[in-house]
N, C-alpha and C positions, 0 to 999 in steps of 0.2 A: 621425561618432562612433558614434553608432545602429549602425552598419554593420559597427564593430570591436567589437561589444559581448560576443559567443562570446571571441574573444580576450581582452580587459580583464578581461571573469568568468572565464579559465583565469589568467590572470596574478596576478593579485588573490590566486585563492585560493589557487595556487602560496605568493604570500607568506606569507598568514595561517597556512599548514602551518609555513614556515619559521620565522614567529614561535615560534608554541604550539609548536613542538617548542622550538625554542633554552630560550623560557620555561623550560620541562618541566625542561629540565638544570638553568638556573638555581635553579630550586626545589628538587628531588631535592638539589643542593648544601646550600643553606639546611635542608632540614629534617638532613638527615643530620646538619650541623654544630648541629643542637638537640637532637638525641636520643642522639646517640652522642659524649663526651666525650674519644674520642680524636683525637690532633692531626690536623690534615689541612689541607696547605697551600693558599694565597690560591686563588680564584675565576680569579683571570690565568692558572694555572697549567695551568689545565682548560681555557683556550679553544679549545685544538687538539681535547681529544675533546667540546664541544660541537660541533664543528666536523662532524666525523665523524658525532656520533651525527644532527645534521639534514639530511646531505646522506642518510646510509641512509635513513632514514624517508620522504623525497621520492621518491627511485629506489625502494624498494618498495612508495610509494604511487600510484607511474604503473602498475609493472606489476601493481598491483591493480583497476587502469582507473580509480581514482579522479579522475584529473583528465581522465576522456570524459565527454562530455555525457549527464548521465543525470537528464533536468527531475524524471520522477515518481519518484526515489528518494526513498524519507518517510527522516525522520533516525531513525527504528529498525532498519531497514537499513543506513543510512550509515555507524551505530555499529558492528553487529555485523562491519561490510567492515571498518570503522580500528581495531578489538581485534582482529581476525587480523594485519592490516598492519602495526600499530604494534608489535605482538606481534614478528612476524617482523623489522622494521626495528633494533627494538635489541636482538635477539641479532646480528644481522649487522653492528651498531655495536660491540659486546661483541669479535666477532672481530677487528675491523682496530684496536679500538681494544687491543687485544691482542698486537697484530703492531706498531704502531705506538711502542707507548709502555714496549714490554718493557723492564721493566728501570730503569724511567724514571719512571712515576709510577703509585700507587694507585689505581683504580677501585674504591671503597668498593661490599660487597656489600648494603649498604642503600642507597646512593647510586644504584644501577644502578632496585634494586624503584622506589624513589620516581620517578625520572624516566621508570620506564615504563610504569605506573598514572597518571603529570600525562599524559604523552604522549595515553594514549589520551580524557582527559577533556577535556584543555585544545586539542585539534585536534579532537573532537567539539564542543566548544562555540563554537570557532571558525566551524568549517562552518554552525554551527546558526544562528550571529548574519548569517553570510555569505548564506546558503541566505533568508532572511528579508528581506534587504536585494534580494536577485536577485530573486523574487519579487515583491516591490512594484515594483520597476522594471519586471520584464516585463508587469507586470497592465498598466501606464501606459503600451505599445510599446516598452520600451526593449528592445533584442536578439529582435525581434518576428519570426516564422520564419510567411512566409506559406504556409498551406498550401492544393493543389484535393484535393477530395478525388473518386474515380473511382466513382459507385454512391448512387442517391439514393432505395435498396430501405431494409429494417429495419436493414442494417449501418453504411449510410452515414448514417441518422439517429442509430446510437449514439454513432459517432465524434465527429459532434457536437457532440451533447449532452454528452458526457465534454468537449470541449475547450471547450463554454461555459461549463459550471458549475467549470472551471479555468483560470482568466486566469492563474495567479501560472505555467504553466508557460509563458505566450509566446507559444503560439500562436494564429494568426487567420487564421479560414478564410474564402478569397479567393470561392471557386464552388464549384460539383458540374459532373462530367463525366459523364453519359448518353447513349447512345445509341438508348433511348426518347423518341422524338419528344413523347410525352405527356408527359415529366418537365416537373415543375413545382415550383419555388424550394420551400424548405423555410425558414421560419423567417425571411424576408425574406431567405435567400441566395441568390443566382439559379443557374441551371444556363446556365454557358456557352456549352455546348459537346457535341461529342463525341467519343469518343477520337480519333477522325481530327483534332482541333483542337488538343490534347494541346503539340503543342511550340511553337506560333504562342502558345499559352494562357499558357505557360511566359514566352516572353521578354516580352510583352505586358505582362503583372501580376505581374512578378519573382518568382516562384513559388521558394518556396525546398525545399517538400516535396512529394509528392505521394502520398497514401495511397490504395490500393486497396481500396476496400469494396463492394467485390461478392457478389452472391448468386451463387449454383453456375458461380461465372467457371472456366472451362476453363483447363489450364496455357498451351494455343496466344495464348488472350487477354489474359494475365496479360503473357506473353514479348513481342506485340504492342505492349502499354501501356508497357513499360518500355525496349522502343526508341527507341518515340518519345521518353520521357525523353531517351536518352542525350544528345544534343545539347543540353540546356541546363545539364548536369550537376546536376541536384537529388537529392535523397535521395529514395528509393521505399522503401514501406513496403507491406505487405500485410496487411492487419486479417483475421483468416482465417473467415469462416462458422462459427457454431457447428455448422451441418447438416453440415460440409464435412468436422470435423476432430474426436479424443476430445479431450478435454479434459485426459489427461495428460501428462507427461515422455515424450518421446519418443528412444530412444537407437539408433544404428547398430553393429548388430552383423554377423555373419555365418551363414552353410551353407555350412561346405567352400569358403569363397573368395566366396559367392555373398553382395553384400551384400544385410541385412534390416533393417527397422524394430523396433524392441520397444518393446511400449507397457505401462508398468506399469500394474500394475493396483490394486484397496484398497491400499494402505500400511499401513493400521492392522487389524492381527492379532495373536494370539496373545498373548506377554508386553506386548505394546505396549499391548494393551484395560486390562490388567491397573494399566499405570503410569496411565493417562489416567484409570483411575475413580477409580485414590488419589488423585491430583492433583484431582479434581472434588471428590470427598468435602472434602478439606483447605482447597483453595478455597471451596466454597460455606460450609463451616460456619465460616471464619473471616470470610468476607461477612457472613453471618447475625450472629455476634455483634459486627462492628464497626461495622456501619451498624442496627443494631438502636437506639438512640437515634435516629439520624433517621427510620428508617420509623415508631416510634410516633410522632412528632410530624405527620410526613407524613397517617398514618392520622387523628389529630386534626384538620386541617386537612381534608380531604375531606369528614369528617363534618359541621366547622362549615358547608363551605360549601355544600352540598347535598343533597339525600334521597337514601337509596340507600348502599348496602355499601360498606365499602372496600375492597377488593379482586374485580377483574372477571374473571371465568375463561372463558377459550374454548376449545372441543375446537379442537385442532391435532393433525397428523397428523407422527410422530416413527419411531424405530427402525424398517424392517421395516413401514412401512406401519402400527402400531400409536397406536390413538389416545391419545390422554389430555388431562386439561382443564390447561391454562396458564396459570398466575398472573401479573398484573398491578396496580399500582393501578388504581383506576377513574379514567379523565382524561374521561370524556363523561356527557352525561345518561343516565339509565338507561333512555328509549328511541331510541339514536341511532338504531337499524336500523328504526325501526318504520316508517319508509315508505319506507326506499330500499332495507330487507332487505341481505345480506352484501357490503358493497363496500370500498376497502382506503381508507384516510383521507389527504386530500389538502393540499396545501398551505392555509392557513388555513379549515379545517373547518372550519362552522359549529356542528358535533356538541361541539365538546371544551369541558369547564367553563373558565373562569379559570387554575384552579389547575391542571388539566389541562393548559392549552398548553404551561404552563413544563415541567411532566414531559415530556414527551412531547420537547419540546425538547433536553432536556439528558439525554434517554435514563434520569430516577429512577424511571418506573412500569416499569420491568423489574424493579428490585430483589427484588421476591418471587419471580421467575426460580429464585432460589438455592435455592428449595425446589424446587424442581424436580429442580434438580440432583440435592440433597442425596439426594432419593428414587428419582434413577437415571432419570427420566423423561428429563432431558436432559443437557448437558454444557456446560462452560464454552465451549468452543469447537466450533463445528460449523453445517452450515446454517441456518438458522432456518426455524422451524415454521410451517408452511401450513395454513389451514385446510382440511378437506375437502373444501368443497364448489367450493374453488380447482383440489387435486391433481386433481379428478376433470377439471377443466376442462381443464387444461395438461400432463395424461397421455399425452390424446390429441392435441395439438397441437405437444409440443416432445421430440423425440428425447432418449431417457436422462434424463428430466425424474425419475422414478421412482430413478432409481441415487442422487439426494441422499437416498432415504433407507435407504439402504448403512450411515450411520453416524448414531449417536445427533445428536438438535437442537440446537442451540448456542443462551445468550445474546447471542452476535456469534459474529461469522466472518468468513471473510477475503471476500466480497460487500460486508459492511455497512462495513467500513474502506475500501474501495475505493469508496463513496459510494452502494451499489448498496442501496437499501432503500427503501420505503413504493413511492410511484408511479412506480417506474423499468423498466429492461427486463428482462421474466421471462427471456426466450431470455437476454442477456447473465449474469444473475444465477444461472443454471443454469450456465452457464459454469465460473463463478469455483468455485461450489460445489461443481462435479467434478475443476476443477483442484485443492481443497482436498484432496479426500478422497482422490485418487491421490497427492497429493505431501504426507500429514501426516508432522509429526513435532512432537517437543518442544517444539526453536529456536522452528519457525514457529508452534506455539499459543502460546509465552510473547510471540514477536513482535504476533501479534493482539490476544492482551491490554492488553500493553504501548501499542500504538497507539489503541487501545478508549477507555482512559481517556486520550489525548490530546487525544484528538475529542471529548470530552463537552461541552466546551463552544463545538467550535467545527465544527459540523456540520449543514449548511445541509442534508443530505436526511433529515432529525429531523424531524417534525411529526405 
């Protein structure tokens, strides 16, 4: 059963589509028949264009790849894929139910809105109960996709650590493959082998994936690794070097016949600076005066419980290289640094108050952020801010470490939703933040956000 469990979760959720759409109709009928008092024949009579309008919505929710296996899609994604989709699915219901029923029966133009606003909420919230069930099963092995992974340098330890600290996507890593006689097991996971061992590794330990995390791996060795796959037919994947690769969109174009790479560059210029500071402005100061009740209380709480300021400011380094002091509550005693001097705070710190641990936790001692904003220091969305005495560190050690600060500092950004904050990996978390600043837009800040306060309360790399 275990074994068919890819299939039963396509199957599954094939139906719950089919439901939440069928629903959709259903309901669109109902409300229309509440709100609009002109006649409109029995429910029986429309089964043919429920019919239609769930089988559209299915056929344009495959070639939206919706039902390919995609574990790390967050449901803020999933939504913005099923509002194009479901978008698309009942105008193309609209046509045949059009061509079908000409002549023959009314498709009420409130009747159409209603079922195609339930469509895209009630196959959202399907996926979401779906997506939640999947999940717990897989934490527990169900539909469990063993993975070797090839590289047991700085890559092969992120991939890791990404796929421990997420059980709910399924995966469990079987070995590491090196060809460093010195390698040595990481994390009690042993190192097999070496790529010469690759397909024997394969049928031995049912290997169903095999990711390539290598440092400066040549293309010849890449091609090498993935022959030997061929013969057990697993899925090969290639986790690429941050050293290796930019970090933006990368698109094929041409010279005269001759094809070429192009690799975009900032995204955010011109009129675009212009939207994102209204947007900061509008967000920060409707921050400021909605949580303005909780932070005076918060600020009272700090004060009962400890000596020392409420509010703890540290030069961080933002726009251009340009310093400025960043606001926080205070969540530690006010000499944490005094004997280990500037280090980044770690899973249960002994430094942080009481009251401290839960902010810190649930992401509340950033709230004075918003002044930050509000003053143009930072922005709702963007890298987050390093201290000095960091950048100066990791300037010289991690290639384009300097280009995060291309664009103003973020309260979050797409790093910290993606689990990558407090004691994780600089090199990977440079990554994310170049991939951000080449490919920003609106969608993707309103998406950050929107996932931002998802996670507040359920985000284990908070501390």
């Amino acid at each position: 059963m275990k074994q068919r469990a890819p299939l039963i979760f396509t199957v599954t959720l094939v139906l719950v589509d089919a439901f939440m759409a069928g629903l959709s109709f259903f309901l669109g009928y109902q409300l229309r028949l509440q709100t609009d008092y002109q006649e409109i024949q029995p429910f029986s009579a429309y089964l043919g264009m429920a019919l239609v309008h769930v089988i559209s919505v299915l056929i344009v929710f495959f070639f939206y790849r919706l039902y390919h296996r995609q574990r790390s899609l967050s449901l803020v994604d999933q939504f913005y894929l099923i509002f194009g989709a479901a978008s698309v699915g009942t105008i193309i219901a609209i046509a045949f139910i059009s061509f079908f029923f000409k002549n023959q029966l009314d498709y009420p133009r409130l009747m159409i809105i209603y079922t195609w606003m339930l469509t895209i909420l009630l196959t959202s919230l399907g996926r979401a109960v779906l997506s939640r069930v999947e999940a717990f099963l897989r934490a527990r092995g169900w539909g469990e996709e063993r993975v070797l992974i090839v590289g047991t340098g700085e890559v092969g330890r992120i991939v890791q650590q990404k796929i421990r600290r997420t059980p709910q996507l399924g995966y469990r890593v079987i070995g590491f493959i090196d060809d460093n006689p010195k390698a040595k097991a990481i994390q009690n996971t042993p190192v097999l082998g070496t790529t010469d061992d690759i397909s024997d590794l394969i049928g031995s330990h049912k290997v169903n994936e095999v990711i390539i995390a290598m440092q400066e791996v040549t293309h010849q060795e890449i091609l090498k690794i993935v022959g030997e796959c061929d013969p057990g037919r697993v899925a090969v994947k290639v986790f690429p070097d941050v050293f290796q690769i930019i970090a933006s969109e990368v698109t094929i174009g041409d010279l005269g016949g001759l094809p070429m790479l192009s690799v975009r560059d900032t995204a955010l210029h011109g009129w675009q600076l212009v939207v994102k500071r209204v947007i900061d402005i509008i967000g920060s100061a409707a921050g400021l005066v909605i949580l303005s009740p909780l932070m005076l209380l918060l600020a009272i709480l700090i004060k009962l419980e400890s000596a020392g300021p409420v509010f703890y400011t540290q030069e961080r380094m933002g726009l251009d290289g340009k310093r400025f002091m960043m606001l926080k509550f205070r969540s530690m005693r006010t000499d944490a640094e005094k004997e280990t001097g500037p280090v980044w705070t770690t899973a249960n710190d002994t430094r942080r108050t009481r009251l401290g641990t839960f902010l810190r936790k649930v992401s509340i001692d950033e709230f004075p952020q918003f002044i930050n904003v509000f003053l143009g220091e930072m922005s709702l969305v963007g890298p987050r801010p390093e201290r000095p005495i960091f950048v100066e560190q990791f300037k010289r050690s991690i290639p384009r470490y300097m280009d995060r600060h291309r664009e103003k500092a973020g309260i979050t950004g797409w790093a910290q939703i993606n689990g990558l904050r407090g004691d994780t990996s600089i090199i990977e978390r440079t990554k994310y933040d170049l991939w951000y600043i080449e490919n920003w837009s609106l969608t993707l800040d309103f998406r950050i956000i929107i996932r931002t306060i998802l996670q507040l309360f359920n985000d284990d790399s908070a501390y």
